[in-house]
LUMLOTOR-963303 format. One line per field, with one value per residue (C-alpha): residue number from 1; residue in three letters; x, y, z. Coordinates in Angstrom, 2 decimals, decimal comma, padded with zeros to 5 digits, always signed. Layout:
# residues N
drenkol <- NUM | ...
vexza <- ala | ...
px <- X | ...
py <- Y | ...
pz <- Z | ...
END
This chain:
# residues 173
drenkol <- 1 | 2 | 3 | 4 | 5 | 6 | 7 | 8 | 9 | 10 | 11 | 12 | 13 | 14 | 15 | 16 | 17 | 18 | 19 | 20 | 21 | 22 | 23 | 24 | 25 | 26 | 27 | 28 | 29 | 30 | 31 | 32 | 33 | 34 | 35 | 36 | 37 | 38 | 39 | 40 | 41 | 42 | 43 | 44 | 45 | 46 | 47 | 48 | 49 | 50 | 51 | 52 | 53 | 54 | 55 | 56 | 57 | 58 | 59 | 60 | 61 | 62 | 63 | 64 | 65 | 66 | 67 | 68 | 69 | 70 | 71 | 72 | 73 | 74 | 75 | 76 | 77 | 78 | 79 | 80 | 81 | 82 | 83 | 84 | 85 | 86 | 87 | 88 | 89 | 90 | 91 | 92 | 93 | 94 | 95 | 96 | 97 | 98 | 99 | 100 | 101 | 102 | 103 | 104 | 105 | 106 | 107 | 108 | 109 | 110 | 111 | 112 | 113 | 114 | 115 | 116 | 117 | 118 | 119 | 120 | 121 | 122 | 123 | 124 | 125 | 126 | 127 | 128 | 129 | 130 | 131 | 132 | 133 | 134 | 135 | 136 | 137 | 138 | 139 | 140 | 141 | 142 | 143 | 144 | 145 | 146 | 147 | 148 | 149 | 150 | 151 | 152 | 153 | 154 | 155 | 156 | 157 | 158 | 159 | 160 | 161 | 162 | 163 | 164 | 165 | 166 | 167 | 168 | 169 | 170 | 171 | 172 | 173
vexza <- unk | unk | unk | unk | unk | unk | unk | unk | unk | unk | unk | unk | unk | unk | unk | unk | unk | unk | unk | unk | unk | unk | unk | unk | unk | unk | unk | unk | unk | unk | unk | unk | unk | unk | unk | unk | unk | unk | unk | unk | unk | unk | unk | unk | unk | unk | unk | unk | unk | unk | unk | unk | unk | unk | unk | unk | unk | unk | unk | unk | unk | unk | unk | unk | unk | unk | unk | unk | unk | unk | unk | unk | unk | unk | unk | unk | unk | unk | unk | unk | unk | unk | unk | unk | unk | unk | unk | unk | unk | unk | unk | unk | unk | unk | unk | unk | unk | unk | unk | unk | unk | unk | unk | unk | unk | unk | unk | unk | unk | unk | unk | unk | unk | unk | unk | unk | unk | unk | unk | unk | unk | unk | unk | unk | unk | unk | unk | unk | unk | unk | unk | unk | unk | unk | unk | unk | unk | unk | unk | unk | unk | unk | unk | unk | unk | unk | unk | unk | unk | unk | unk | unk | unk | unk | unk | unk | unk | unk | unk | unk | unk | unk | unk | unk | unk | unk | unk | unk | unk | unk | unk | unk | unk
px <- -025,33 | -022,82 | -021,38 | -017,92 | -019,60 | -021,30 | -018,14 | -016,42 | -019,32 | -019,49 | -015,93 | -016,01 | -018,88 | -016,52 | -013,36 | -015,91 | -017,15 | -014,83 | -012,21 | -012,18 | -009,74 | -007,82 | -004,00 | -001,35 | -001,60 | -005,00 | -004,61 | -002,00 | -003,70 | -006,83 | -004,15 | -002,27 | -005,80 | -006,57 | -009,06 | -007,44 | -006,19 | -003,76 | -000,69 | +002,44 | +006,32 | +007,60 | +004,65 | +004,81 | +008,44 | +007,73 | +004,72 | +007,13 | +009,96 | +007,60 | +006,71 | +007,51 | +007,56 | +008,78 | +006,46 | +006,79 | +006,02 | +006,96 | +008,36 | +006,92 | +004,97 | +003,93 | +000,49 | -000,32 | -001,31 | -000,48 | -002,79 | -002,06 | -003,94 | -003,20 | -005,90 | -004,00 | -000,25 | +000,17 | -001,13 | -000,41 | -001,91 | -000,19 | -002,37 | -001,76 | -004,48 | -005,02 | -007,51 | -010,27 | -010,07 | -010,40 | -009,33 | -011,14 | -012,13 | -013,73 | -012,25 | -009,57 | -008,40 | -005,59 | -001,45 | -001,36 | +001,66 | +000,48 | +002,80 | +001,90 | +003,64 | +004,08 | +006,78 | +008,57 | +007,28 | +009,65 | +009,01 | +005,22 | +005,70 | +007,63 | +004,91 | +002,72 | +004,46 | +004,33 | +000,50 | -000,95 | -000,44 | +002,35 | +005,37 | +008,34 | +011,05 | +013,36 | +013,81 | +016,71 | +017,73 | +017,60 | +013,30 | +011,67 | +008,75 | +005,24 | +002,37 | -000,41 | -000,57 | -004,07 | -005,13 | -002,41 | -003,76 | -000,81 | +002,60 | +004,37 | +007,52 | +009,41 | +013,37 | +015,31 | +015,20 | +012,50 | +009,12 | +007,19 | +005,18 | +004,69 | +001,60 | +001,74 | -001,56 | -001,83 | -004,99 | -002,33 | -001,05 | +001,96 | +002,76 | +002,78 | +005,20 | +007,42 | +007,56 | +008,55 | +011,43 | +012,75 | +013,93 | +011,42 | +008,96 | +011,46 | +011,06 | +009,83 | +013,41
py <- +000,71 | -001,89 | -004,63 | -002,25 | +001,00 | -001,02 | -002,61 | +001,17 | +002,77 | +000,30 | +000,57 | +004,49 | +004,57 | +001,78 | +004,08 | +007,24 | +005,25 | +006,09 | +003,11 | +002,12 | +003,81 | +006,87 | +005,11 | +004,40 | +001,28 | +000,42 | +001,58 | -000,55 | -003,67 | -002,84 | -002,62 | -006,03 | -007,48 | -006,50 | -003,19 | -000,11 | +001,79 | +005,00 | +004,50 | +006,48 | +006,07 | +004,46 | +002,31 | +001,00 | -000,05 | -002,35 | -003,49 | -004,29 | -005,61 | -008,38 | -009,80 | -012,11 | -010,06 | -006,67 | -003,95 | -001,54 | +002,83 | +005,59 | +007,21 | +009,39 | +012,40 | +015,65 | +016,54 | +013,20 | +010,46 | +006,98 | +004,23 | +000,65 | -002,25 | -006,49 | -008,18 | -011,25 | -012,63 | -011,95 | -008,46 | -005,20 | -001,79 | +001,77 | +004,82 | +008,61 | +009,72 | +013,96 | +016,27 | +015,03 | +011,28 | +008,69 | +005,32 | +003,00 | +006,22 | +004,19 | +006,94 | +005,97 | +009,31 | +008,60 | +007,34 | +003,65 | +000,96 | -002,38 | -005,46 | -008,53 | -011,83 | -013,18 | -016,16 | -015,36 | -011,60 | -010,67 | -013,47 | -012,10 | -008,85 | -009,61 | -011,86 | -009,03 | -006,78 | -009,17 | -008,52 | -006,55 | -002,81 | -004,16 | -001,85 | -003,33 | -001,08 | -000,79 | +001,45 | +002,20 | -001,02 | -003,15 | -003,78 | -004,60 | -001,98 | -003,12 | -001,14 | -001,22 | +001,43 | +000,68 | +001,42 | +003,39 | +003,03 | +001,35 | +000,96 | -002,62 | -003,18 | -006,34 | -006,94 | -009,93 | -012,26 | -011,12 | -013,10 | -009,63 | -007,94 | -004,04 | -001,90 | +001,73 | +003,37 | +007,16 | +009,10 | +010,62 | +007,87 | +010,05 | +010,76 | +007,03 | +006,37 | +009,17 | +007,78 | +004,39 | +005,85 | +008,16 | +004,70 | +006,30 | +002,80 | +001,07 | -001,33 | +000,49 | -000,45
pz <- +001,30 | +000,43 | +002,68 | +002,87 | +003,64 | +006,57 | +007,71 | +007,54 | +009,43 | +012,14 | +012,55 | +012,65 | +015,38 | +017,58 | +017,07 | +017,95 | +021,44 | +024,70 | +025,17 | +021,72 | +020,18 | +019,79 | +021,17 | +018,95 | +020,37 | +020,07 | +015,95 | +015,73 | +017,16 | +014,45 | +012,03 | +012,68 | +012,67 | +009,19 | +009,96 | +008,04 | +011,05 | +011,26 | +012,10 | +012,80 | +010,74 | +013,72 | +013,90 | +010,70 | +011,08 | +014,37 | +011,70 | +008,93 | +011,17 | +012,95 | +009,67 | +007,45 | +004,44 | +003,36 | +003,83 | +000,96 | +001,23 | -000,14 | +002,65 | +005,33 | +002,30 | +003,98 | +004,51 | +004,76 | +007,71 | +006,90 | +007,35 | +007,22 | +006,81 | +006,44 | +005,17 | +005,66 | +005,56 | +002,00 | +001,55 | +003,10 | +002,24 | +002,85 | +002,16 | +002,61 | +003,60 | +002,63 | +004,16 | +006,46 | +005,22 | +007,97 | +007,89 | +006,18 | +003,61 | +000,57 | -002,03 | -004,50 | -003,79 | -002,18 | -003,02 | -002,17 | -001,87 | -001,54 | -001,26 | -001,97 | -001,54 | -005,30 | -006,12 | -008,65 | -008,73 | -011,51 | -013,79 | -013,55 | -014,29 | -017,14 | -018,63 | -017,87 | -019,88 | -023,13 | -022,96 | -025,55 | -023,99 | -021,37 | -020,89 | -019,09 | -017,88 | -015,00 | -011,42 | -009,05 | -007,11 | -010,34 | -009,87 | -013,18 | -013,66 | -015,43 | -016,15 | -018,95 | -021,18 | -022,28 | -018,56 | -016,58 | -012,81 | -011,34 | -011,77 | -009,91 | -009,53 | -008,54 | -007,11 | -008,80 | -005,90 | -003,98 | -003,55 | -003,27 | -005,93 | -005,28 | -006,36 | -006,57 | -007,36 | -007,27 | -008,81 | -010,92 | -012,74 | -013,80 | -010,29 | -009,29 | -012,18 | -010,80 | -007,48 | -008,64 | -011,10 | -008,20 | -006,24 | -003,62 | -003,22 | -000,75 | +001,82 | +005,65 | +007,47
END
């Protein structure tokens, strides 16, 4: 068993014991400590309006529960988790946005996209758009003037490159 899949189950059989877990509240303290936790929409905005950078979603997507996690002060995961996935669910299964703090994020992504297999092009709301056409798994997107790089990973690439070019990846608000 690997050192995550120990981490996940130990955190699974803490949510599973009585008094540790199961309260908004509660998820969102595991959540603003860095444990993948569930969270609700209007959870996720107190998140993203108590730090100090943007967090970046998709938007509430039906069927779906959203789970957030922060690693640290420069990273922040949003998944949707589908069907009986819990949080903390090792599968790359699932849509993600991440946003990560990254000077100069636009400058980056467009000397990404003079790499062999780069593709630079552009979204609602004036972001630059890179992905790698060698190996489509994520599409990022950056906003002239912003210090925030944005991931979106879907397991259908082609999705993930819809949702960027729809303007739907915005800033929780």
């Amino acid at each position: 068993m690997t050192r995550t899949a120990i981490i996940a189950a130990i955190t699974l059989v803490f949510a599973l014991l009585p008094g540790c877990g199961g309260s908004d509240s509660e998820s969102d303290q595991q959540a603003s400590s860095g444990a993948a936790a569930l969270v609700s929409a209007d959870s996720l905005r107190a998140a993203s309006s108590e730090g100090a950078s943007p967090i970046y979603w998709a938007g509430e997507q039906e069927g779906t529960e959203l789970e957030l996690s922060q690693p640290d002060e420069d990273r922040t995961y949003v998944r949707y988790l589908t069907g009986d996935a819990a949080a903390g669910d090792e599968r790359a299964n699932f849509l993600t946005v991440s946003t990560y703090v990254q000077p100069n994020a636009v400058a980056v992504l467009r000397r990404q996209g003079k790499r062999s297999g780069g593709t630079i092009g552009h979204a609602p709301g004036n972001a630059i758009v890179y992905y790698d056409q060698a190996n489509p798994s994520s599409v990022y997107l950056a906003y002239p003037g912003s210090s925030v790089e944005v991931e979106v990973y879907d397991p259908n690439f082609e999705r993930a490159l819809k949702l960027v070019n729809s303007g739907q990846i915005v800033a929780v608000g």
